[in-house]
Residue frames relative to the residue before (quaternion, step in Angstrom):
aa qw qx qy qz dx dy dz
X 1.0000 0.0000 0.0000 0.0000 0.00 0.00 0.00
X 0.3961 -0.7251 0.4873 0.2827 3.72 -0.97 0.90
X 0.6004 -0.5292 0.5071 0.3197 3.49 -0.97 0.33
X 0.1750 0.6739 -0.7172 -0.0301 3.88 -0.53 -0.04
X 0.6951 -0.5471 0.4617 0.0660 2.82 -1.80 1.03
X 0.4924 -0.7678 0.3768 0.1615 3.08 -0.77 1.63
X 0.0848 0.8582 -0.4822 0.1543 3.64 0.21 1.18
X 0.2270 0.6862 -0.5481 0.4209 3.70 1.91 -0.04
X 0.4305 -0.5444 0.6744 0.2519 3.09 -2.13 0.55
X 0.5386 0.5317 -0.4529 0.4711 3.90 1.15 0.12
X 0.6032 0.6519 -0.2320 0.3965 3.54 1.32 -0.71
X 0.5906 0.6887 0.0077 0.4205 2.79 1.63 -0.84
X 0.7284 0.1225 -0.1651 0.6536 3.04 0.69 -1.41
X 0.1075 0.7675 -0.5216 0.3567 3.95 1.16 0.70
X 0.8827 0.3437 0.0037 0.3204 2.72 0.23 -1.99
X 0.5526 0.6187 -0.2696 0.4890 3.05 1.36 -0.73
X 0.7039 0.5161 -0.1371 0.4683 3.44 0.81 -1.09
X 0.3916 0.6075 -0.2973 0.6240 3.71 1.51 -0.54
X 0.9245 0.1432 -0.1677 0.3109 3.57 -0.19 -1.26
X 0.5770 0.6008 -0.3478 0.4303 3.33 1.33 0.09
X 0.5323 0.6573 -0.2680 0.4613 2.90 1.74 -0.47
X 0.7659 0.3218 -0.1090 0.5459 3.62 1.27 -1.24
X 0.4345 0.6052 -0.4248 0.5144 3.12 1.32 0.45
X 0.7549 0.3161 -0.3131 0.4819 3.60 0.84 -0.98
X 0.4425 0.6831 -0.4420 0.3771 3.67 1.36 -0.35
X 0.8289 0.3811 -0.1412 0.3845 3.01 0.74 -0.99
X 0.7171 0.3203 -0.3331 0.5218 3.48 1.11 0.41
X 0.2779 0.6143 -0.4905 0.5521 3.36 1.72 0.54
X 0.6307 0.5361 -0.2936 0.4782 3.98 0.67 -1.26
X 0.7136 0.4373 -0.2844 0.4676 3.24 0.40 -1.18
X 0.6201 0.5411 -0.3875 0.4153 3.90 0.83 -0.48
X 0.5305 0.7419 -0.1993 0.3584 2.93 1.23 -1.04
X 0.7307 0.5379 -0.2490 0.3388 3.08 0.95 -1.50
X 0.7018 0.6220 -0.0379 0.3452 2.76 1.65 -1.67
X 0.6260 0.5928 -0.2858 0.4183 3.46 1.41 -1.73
X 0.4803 0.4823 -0.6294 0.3748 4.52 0.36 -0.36
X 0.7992 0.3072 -0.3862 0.3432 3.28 -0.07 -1.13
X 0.5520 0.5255 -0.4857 0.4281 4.10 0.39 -0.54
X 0.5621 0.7679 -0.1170 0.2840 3.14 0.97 -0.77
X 0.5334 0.2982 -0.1804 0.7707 3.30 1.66 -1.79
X 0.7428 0.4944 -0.4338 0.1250 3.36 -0.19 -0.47
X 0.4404 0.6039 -0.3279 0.5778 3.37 1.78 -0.71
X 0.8061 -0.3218 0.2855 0.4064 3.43 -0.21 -1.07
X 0.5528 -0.6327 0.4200 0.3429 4.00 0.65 0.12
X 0.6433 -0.5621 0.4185 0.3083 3.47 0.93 0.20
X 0.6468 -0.3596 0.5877 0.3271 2.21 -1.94 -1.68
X 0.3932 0.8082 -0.2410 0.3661 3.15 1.81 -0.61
X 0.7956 -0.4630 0.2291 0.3165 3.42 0.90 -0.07
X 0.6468 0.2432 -0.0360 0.7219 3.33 1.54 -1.38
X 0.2343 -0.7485 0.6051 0.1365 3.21 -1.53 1.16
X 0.7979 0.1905 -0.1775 0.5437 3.48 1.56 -0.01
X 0.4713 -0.6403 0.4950 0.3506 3.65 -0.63 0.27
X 0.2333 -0.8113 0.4955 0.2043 3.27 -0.99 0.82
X 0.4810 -0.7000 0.5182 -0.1008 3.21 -0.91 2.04
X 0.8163 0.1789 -0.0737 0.5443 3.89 0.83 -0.42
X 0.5853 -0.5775 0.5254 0.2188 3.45 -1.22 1.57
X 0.6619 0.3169 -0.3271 0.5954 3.66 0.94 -0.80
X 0.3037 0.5794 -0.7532 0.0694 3.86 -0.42 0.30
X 0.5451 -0.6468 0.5162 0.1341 2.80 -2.17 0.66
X 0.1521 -0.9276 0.3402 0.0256 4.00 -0.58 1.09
X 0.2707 0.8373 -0.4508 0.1501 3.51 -0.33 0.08
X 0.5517 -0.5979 0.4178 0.4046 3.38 -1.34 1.21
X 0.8447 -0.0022 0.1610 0.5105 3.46 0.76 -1.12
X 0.3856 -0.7733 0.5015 -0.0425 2.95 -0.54 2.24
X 0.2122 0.7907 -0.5581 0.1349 3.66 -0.28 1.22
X 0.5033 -0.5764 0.6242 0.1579 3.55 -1.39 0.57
X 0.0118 0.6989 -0.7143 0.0346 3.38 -1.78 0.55
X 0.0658 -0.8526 0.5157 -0.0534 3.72 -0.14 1.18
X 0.2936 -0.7292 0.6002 0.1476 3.61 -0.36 1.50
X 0.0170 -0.6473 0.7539 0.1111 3.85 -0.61 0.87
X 0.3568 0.6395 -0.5771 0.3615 3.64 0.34 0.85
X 0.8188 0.2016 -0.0902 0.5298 3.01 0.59 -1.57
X 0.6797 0.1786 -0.2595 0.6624 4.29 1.39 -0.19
X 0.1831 0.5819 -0.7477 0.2622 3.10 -0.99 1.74
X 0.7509 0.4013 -0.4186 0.3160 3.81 0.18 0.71
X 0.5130 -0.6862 0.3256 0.4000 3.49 -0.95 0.88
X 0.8041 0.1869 -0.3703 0.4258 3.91 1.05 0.46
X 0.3746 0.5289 -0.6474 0.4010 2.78 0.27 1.50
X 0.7462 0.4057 -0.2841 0.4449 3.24 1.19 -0.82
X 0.5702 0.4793 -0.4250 0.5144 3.75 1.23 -0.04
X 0.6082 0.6292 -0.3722 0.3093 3.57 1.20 0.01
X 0.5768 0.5024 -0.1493 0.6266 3.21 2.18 -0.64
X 0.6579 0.1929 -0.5200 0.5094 3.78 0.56 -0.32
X 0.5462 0.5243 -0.5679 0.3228 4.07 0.40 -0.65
X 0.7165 0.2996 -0.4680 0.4217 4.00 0.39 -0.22
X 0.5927 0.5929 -0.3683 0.4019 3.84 0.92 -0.54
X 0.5026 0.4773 -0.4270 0.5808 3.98 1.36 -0.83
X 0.8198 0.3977 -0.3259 0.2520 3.36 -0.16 -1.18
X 0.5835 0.5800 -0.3324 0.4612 3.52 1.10 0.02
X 0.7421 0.3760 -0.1998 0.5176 3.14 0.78 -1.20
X 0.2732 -0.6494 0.6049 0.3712 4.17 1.11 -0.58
X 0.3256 0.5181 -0.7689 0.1853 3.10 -0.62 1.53
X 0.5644 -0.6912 0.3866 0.2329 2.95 -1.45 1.01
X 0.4742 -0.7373 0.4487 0.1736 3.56 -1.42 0.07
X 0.0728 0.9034 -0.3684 0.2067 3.22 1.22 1.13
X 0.5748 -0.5275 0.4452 0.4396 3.47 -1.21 0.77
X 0.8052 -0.4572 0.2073 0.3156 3.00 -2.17 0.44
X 0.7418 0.5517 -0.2396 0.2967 3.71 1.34 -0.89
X 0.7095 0.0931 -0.2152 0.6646 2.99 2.26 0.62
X 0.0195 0.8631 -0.4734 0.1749 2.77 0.07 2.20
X 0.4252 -0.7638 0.4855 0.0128 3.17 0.32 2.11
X 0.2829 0.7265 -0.5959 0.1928 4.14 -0.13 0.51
X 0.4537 -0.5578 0.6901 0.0820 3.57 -2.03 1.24
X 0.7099 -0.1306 0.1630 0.6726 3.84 1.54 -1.58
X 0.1224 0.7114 -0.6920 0.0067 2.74 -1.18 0.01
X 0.3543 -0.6990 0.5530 0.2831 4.05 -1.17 -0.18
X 0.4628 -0.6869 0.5603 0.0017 2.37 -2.42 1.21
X 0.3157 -0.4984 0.6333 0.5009 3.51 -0.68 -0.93
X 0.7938 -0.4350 0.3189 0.2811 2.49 -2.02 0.22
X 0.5695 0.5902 -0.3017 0.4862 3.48 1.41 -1.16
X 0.6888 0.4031 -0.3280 0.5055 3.71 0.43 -1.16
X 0.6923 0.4661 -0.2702 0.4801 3.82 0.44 -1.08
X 0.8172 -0.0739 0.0395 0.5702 4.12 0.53 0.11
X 0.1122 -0.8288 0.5454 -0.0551 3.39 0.57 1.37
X 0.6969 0.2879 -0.3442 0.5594 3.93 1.01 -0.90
X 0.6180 0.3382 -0.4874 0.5158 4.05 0.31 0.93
X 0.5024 0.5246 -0.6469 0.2323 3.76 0.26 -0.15
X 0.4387 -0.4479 0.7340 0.2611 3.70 -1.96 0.97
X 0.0532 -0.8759 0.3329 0.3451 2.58 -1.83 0.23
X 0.3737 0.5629 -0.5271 0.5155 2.67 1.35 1.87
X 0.6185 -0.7401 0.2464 -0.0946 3.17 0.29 0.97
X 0.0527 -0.7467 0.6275 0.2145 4.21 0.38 -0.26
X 0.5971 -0.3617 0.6302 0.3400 3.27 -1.67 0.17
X 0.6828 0.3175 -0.4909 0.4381 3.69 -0.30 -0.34
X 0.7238 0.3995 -0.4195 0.3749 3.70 0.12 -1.71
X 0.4727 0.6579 -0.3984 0.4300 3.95 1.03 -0.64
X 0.8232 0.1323 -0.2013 0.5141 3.74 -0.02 -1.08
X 0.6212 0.4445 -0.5342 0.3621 4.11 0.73 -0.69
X 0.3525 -0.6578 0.6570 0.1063 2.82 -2.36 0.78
X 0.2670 -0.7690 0.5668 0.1267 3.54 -0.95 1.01
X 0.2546 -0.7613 0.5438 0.2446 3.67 -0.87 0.55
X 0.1952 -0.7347 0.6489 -0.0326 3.37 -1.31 1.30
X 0.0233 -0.7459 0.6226 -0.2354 3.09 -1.27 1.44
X 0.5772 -0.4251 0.4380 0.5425 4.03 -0.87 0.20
X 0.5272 -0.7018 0.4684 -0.1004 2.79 -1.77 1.40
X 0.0932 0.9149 -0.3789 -0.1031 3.07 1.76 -0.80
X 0.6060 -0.7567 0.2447 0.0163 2.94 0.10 1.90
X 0.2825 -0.6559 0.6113 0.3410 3.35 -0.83 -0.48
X 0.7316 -0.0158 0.1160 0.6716 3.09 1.62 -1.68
X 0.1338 -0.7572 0.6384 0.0339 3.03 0.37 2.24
X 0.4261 -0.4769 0.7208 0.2675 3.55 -1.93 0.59
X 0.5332 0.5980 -0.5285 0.2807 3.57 0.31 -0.44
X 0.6242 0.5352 -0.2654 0.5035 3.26 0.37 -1.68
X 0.7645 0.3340 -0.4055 0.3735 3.79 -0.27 -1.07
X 0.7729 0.2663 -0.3530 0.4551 3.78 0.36 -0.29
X 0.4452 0.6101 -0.6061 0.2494 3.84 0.46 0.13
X 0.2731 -0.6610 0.6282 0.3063 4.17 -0.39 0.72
X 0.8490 0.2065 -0.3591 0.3281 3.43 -0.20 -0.35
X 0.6014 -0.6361 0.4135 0.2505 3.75 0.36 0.07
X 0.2703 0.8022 -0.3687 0.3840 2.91 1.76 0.97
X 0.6773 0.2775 -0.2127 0.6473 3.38 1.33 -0.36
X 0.1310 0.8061 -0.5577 0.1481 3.85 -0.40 0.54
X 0.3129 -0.7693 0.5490 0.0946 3.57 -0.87 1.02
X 0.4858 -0.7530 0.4116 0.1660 3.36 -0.59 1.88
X 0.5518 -0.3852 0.5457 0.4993 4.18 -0.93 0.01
X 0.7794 0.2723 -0.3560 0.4378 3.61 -0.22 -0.56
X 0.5563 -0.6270 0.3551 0.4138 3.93 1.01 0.17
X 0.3352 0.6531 -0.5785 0.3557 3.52 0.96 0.24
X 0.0721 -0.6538 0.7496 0.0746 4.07 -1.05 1.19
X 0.3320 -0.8046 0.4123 -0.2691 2.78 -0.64 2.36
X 0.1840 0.7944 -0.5744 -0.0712 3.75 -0.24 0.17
X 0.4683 -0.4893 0.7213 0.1449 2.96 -2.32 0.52
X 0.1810 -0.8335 0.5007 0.1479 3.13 -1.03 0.86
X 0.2777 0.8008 -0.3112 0.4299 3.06 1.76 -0.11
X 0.7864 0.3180 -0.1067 0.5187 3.33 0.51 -1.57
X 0.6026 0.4023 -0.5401 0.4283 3.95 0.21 -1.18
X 0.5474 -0.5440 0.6256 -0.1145 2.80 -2.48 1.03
X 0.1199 0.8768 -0.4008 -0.2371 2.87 1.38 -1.04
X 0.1380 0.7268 -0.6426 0.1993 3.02 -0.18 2.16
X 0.5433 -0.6630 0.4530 0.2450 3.41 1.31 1.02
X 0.3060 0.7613 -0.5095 0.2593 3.87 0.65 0.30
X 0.6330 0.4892 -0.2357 0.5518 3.75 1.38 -1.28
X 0.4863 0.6383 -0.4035 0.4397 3.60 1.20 -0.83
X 0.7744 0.4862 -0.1501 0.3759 3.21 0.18 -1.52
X 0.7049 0.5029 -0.1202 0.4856 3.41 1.30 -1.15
X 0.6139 0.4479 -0.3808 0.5268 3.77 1.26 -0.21
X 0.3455 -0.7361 0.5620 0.1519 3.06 -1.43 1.04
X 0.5502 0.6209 -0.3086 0.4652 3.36 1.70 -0.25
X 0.5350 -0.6769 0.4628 0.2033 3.85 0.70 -0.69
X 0.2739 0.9240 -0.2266 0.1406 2.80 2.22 -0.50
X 0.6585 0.7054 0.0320 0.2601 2.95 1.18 -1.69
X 0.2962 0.8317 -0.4685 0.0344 3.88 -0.15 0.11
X 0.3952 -0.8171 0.3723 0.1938 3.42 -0.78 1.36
X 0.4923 -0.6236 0.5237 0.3073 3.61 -0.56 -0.11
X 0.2963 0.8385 -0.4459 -0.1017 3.70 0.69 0.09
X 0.6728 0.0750 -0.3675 0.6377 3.86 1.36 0.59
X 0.6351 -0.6847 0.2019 0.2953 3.51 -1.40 0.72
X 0.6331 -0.6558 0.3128 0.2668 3.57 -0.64 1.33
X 0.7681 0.4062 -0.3783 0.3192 3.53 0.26 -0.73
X 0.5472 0.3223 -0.7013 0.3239 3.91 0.29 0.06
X 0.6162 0.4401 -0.5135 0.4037 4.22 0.21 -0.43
X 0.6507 0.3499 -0.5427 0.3996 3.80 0.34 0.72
X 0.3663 -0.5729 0.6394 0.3588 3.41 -1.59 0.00
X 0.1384 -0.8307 0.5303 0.0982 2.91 -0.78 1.63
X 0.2747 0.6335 -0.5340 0.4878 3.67 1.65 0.62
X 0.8714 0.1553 -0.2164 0.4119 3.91 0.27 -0.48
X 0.3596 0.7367 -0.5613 0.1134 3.68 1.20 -0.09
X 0.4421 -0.6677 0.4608 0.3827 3.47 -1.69 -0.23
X 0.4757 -0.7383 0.4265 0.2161 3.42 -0.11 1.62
X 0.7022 0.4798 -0.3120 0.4234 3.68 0.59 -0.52
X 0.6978 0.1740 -0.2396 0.6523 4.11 1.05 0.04
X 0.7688 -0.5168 0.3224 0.1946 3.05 -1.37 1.72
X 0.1617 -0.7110 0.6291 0.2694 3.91 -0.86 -0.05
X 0.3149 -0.7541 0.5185 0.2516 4.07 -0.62 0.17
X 0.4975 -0.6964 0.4767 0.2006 3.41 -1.46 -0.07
X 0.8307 -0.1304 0.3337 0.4261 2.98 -1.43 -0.37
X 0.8890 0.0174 0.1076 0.4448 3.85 -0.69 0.04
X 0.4372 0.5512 -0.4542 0.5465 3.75 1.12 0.79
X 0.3773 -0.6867 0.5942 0.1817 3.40 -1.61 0.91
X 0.0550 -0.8137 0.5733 0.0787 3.63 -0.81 0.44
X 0.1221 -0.6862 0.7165 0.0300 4.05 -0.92 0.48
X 0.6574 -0.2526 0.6330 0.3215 3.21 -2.28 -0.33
X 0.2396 -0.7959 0.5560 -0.0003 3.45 -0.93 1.49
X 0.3880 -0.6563 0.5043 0.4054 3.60 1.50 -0.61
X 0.4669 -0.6681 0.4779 0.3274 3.79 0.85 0.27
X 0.1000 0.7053 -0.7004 0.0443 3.48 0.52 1.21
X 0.7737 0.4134 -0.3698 0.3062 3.91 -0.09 -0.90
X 0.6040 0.3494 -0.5005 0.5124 3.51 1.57 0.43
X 0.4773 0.6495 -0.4707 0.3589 3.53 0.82 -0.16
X 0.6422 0.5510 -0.2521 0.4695 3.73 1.15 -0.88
X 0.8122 0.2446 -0.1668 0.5027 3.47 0.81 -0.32
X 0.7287 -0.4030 0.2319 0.5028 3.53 1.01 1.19
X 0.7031 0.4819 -0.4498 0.2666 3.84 0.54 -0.89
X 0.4320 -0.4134 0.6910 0.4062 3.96 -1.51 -0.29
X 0.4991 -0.5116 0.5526 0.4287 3.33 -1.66 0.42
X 0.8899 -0.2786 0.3076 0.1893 2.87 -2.31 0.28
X 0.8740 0.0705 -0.0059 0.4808 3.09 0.61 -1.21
X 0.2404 0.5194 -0.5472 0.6107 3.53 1.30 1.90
X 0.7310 0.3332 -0.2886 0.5209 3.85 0.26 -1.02
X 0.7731 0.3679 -0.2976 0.4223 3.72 0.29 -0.28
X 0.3245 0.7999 -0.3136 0.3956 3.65 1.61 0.13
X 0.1481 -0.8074 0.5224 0.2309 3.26 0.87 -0.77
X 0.7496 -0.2832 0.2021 0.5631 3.55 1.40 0.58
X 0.5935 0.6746 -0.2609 0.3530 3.54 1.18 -0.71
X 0.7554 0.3100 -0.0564 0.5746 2.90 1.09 -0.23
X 0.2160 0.8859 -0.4026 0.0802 4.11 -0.39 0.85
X 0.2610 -0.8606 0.4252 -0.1022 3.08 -0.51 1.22
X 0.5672 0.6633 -0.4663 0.1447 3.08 -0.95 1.02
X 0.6501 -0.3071 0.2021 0.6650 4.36 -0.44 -0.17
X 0.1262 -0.8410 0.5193 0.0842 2.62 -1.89 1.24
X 0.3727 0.6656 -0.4093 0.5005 2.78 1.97 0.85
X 0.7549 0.3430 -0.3645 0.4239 3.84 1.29 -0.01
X 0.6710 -0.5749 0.3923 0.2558 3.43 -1.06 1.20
X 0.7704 0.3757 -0.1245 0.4998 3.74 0.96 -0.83
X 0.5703 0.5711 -0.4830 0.3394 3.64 1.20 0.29
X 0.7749 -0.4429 0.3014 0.3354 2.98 -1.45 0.30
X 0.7326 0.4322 -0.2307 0.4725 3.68 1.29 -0.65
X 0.4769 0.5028 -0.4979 0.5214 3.49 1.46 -0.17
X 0.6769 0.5102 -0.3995 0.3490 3.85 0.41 -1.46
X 0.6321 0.5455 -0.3805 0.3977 3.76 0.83 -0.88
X 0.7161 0.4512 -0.2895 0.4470 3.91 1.15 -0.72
X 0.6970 0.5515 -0.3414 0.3058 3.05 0.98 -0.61
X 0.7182 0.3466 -0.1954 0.5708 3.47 1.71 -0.55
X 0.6683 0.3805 -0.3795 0.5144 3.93 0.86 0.32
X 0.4633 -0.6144 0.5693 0.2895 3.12 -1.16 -0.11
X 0.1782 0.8036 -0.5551 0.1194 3.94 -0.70 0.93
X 0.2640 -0.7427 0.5947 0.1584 2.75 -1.50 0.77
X 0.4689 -0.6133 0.5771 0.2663 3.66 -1.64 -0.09
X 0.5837 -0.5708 0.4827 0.3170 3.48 -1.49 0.76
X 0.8254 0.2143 -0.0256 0.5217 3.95 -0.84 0.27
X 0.2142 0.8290 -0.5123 -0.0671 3.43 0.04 -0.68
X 0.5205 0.6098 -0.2841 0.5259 3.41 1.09 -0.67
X 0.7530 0.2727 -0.4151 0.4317 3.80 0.41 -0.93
X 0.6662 -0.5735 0.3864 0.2792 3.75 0.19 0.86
X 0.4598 0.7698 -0.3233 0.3025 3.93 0.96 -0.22
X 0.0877 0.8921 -0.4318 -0.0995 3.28 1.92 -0.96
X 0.4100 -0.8140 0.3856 -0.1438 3.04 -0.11 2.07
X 0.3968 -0.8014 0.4382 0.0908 3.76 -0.52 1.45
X 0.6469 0.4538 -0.1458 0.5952 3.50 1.49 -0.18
X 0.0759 -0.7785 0.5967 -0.1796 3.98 0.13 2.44
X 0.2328 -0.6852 0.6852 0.0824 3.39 -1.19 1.10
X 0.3425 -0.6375 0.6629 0.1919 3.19 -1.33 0.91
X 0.0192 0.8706 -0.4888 -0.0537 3.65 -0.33 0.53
């Protein structure tokens, strides 16, 4: 059979459709080339870093861990005295009780270490309060079930999120054993004052999950988080992969426990009790 030239008006728009296609292929590429760096600049992804570092003095460490003297914080206003400066940095919002947006906040002893509760108790472990916040994991479950890589655990162990990317299918919700977690279900910023917010960290939306970040975007410019400097000592921070920091020296001479232990997750965030 001879070939005959493709002169159909299906043949046509064939062809047409062919090159508009590789036309957009090809400036999709070209976006490509461009979108890493929009990218760090928005927010680092998944890629590891949740903030760009902005300061010759940033702060480093194989592994960023906490140590919380409930010796010296064991009331509920002292500890509302540390997340009220940590909300107000970060713009979390102040919403009634049926969306209670929180970075920390306190527990009892039962809620804060349910597989250690006695159950006879002292009067102190009875009335002291313990502050609870993300844990940043070694081996957060969060991260493994987030589908989009909105939640992602940094080299230095910081379990990080992109808001860009969460979906907010509340998978990580479901997957912390800590409670960490708090959803946005209407959109946060008319309950902020946006006459005083802190322009320099992001504000979120409608349907986005949000946690305690460990102050990575003060960590980048030399600072301790928020609620280490306002501790009055109660609170210390620093690599727990070096023998000579300040958070190894605090384990090596107190006695502390971890939140959950049992759910296998082995938790970045020791109470001195």
């Amino acid at each position: 059979m001879l070939g005959l030239p493709r002169t159909s008006q299906g043949g046509k728009i064939m062809k047409q459709s062919r090159r508009n296609f590789l036309k957009f292929a090809g400036l999709s590429a070209a976006g490509l080339c461009l979108a890493p760096t929009a990218a760090a600049l928005a927010s680092g992804g998944g890629g590891g870093k949740a903030h760009a570092v902005v300061n010759d003095n940033s702060l480093h460490a194989k592994r960023w861990a906490m140590v919380i003297d409930t010796r010296k914080l064991n009331t509920e206003e002292a500890i509302e005295a540390l997340a009220e400066s940590c909300h107000q940095i970060h713009n979390v919002p102040t919403i009634d009780s049926k969306q209670n947006v929180k970075w920390m906040w306190s527990g009892t002893y039962g809620e804060t270490f349910p597989e250690q509760e006695n159950n006879f108790p002292s009067e102190a472990q009875e009335k002291n309060r313990f502050p609870l916040l993300c844990n940043h994991c070694e081996s957060p479950s969060c991260v493994r079930v987030c589908p989009t890589k909105a939640t992602f655990k940094r080299p230095d162990n910081i379990v990080a999120m992109d808001y860009h990317r969460c979906i907010g299918c509340r998978y990580c919700m479901a997957a912390c054993p800590f409670g960490a977690r708090s959803f946005n279900f209407m959109d946060p910023r008319p309950h902020l004052d946006m006459d005083n917010i802190n322009k320099k960290f992001p504000t979120r939306m409608r349907g986005v999950v949000e946690k305690c970040n460990f102050c990575v975007e003060r960590l980048a410019v030399g600072e301790l988080p928020s609620c280490v400097e306002k501790s009055a000592g109660a609170i210390v921070f620093g690599d727990l992969q070096d023998p000579d920091s300040n958070v190894r020296k605090a384990l090596r001479e107190n006695f502390t426990i971890r939140r959950k232990p049992g759910a296998g997750t082995e938790p970045g965030v020791y109470y001195i009790i």
